[in-house]
Backbone bond lengths (Angstrom), bond angles and torsions (degrees), N, CA, C in turn:
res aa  C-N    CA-C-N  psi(-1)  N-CA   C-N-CA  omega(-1)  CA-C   N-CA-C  phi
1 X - - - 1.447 - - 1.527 111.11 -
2 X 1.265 120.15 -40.76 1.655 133.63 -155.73 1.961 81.87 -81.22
3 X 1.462 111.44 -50.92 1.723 107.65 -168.86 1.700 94.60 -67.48
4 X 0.961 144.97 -41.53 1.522 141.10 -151.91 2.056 86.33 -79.96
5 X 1.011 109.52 -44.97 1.768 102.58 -172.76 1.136 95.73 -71.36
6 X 1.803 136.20 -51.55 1.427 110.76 -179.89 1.429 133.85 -69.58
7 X 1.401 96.99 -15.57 1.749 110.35 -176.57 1.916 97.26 -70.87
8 X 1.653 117.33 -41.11 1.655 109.71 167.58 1.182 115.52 -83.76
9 X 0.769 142.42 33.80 1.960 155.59 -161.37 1.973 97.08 -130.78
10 X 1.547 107.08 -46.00 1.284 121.60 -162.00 1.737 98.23 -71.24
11 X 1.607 96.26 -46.71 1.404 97.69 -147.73 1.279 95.52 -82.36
12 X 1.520 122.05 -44.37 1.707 128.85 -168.78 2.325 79.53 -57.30
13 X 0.884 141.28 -67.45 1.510 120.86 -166.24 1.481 116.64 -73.44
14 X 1.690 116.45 4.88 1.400 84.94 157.01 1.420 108.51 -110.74
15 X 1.351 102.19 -6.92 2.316 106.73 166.43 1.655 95.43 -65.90
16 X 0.873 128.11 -20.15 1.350 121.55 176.85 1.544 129.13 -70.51
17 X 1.588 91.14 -55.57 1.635 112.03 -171.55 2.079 88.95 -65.37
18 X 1.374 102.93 -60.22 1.547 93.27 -166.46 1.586 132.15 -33.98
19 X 1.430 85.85 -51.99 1.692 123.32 179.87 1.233 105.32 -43.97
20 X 1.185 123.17 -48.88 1.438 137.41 -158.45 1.921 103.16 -90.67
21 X 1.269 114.46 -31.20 1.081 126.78 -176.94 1.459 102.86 -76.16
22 X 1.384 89.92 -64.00 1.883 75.00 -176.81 1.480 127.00 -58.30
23 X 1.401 97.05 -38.55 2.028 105.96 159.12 1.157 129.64 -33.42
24 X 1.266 125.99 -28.35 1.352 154.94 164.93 1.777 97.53 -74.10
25 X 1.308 104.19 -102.43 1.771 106.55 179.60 1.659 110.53 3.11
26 X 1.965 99.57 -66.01 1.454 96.60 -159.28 1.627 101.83 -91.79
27 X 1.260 128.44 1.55 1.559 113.50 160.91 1.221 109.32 -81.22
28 X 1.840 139.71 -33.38 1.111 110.97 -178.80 1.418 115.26 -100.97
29 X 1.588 115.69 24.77 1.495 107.58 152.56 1.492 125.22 -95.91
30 X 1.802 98.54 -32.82 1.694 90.78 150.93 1.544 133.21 -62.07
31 X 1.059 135.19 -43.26 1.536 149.48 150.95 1.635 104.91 -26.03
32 X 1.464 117.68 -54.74 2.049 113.63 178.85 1.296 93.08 -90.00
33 X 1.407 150.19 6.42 1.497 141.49 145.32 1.528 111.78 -68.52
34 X 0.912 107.68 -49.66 1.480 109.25 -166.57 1.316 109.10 -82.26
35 X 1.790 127.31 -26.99 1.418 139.31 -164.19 0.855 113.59 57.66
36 X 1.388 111.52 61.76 1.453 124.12 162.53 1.520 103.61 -131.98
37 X 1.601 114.66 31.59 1.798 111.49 171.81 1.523 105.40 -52.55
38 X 1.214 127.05 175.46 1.658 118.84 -39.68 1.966 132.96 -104.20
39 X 2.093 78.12 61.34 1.630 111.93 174.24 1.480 115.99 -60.72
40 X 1.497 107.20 86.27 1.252 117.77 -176.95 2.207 116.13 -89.43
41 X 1.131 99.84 122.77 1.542 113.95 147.05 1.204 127.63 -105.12
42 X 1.742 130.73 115.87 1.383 105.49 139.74 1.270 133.31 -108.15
43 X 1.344 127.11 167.45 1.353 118.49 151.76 1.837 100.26 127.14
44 X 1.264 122.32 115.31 1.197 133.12 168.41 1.866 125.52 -112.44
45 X 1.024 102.85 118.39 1.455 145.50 42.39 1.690 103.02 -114.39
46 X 1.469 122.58 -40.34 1.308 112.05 156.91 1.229 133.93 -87.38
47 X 1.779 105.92 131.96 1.245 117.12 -175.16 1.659 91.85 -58.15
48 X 1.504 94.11 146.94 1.616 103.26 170.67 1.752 92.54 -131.79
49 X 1.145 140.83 -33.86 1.552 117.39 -178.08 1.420 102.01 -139.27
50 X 1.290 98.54 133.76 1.602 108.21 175.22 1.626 114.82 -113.29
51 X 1.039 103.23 153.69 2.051 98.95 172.90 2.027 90.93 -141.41
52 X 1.371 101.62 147.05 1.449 92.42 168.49 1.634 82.64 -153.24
53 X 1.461 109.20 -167.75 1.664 126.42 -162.84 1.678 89.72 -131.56
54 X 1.375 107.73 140.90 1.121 126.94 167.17 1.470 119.06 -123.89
55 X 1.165 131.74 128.35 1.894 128.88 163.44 1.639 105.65 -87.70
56 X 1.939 98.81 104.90 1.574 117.35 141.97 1.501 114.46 -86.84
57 X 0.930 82.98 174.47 1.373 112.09 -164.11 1.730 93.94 -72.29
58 X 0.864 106.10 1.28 2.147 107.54 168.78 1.340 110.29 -119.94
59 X 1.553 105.06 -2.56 1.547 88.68 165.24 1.641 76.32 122.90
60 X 1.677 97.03 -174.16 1.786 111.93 -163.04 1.551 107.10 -65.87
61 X 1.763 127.28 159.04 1.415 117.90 164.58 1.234 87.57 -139.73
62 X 1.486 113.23 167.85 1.504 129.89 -176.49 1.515 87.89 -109.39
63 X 1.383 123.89 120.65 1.398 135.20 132.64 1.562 115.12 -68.27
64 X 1.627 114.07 151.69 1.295 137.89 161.99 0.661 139.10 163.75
65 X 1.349 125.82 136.57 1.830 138.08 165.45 1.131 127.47 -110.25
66 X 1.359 99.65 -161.59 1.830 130.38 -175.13 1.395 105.59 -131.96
67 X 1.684 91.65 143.43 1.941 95.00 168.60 2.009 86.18 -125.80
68 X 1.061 99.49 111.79 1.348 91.69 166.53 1.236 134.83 -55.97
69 X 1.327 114.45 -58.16 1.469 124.32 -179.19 1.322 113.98 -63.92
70 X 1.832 130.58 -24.04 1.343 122.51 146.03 1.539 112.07 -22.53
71 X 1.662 102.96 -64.70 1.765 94.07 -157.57 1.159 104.64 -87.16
72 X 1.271 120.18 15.58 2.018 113.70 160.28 1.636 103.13 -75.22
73 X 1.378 101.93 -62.66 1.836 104.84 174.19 1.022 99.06 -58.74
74 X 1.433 158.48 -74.67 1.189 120.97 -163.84 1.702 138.23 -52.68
75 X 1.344 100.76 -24.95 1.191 119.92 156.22 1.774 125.76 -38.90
76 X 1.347 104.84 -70.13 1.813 147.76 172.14 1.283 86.54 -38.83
77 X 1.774 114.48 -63.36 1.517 117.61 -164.63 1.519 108.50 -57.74
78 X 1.433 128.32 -48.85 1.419 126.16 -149.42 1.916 95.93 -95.61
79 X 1.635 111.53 -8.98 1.290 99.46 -170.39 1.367 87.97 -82.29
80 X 1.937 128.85 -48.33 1.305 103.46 -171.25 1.985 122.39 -78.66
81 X 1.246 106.06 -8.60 2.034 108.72 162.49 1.506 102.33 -44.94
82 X 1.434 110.59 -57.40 1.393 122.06 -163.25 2.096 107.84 -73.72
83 X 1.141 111.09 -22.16 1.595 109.94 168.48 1.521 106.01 -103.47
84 X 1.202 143.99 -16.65 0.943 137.12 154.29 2.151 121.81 -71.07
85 X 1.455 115.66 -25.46 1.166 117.06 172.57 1.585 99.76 -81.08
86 X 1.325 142.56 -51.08 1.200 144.14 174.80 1.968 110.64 -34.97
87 X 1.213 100.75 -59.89 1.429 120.34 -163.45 1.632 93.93 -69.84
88 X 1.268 149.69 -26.40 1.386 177.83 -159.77 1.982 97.74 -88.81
89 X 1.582 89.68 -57.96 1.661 80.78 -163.09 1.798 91.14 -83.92
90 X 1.219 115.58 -43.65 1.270 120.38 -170.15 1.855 105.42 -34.60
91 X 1.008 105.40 -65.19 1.659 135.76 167.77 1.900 104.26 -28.56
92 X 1.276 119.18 -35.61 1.201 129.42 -151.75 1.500 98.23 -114.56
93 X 1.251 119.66 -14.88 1.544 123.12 171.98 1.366 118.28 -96.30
């Protein structure tokens, strides 16, 4: 029981880490497509942190935040992918 919760514990954080990584990848290659570097999103399907560039009047600033509760659902999301892909293969053995 204790290995089956860490074995979905493992996987929901590395469906997580990836997800989020590549979210990154393809916002800041759309962002140097468009020339609007370094207009950052992450987080799929909800964005959870953004950074973008603004012009004051001193020259460029980096804006950014957090949406917290994004990265709970995204969280929620990859824990049930990861018990629903398990229950899928389980089914298939």
């Amino acid at each position: 029981m204790i290995k089956k919760f860490l074995n979905i514990i493992y996987y929901s954080v590395l469906l997580f880490c990836v997800t989020s990584f590549a979210s990154l990848i393809f916002s800041a290659l759309i962002s140097k497509m468009n020339n609007s570097f370094p207009n950052l999103k992450i987080g799929f399907p909800f964005t959870y942190y953004y950074q973008f560039q603004i012009n004051s009047g001193h020259g460029y600033e980096l804006q950014h935040g957090t949406i917290k509760t994004h990265i709970l659902y995204n969280v929620v999301i990859c824990i049930f992918t990861v018990l629903l892909f398990l229950r899928i293969r389980k089914q298939n053995n």
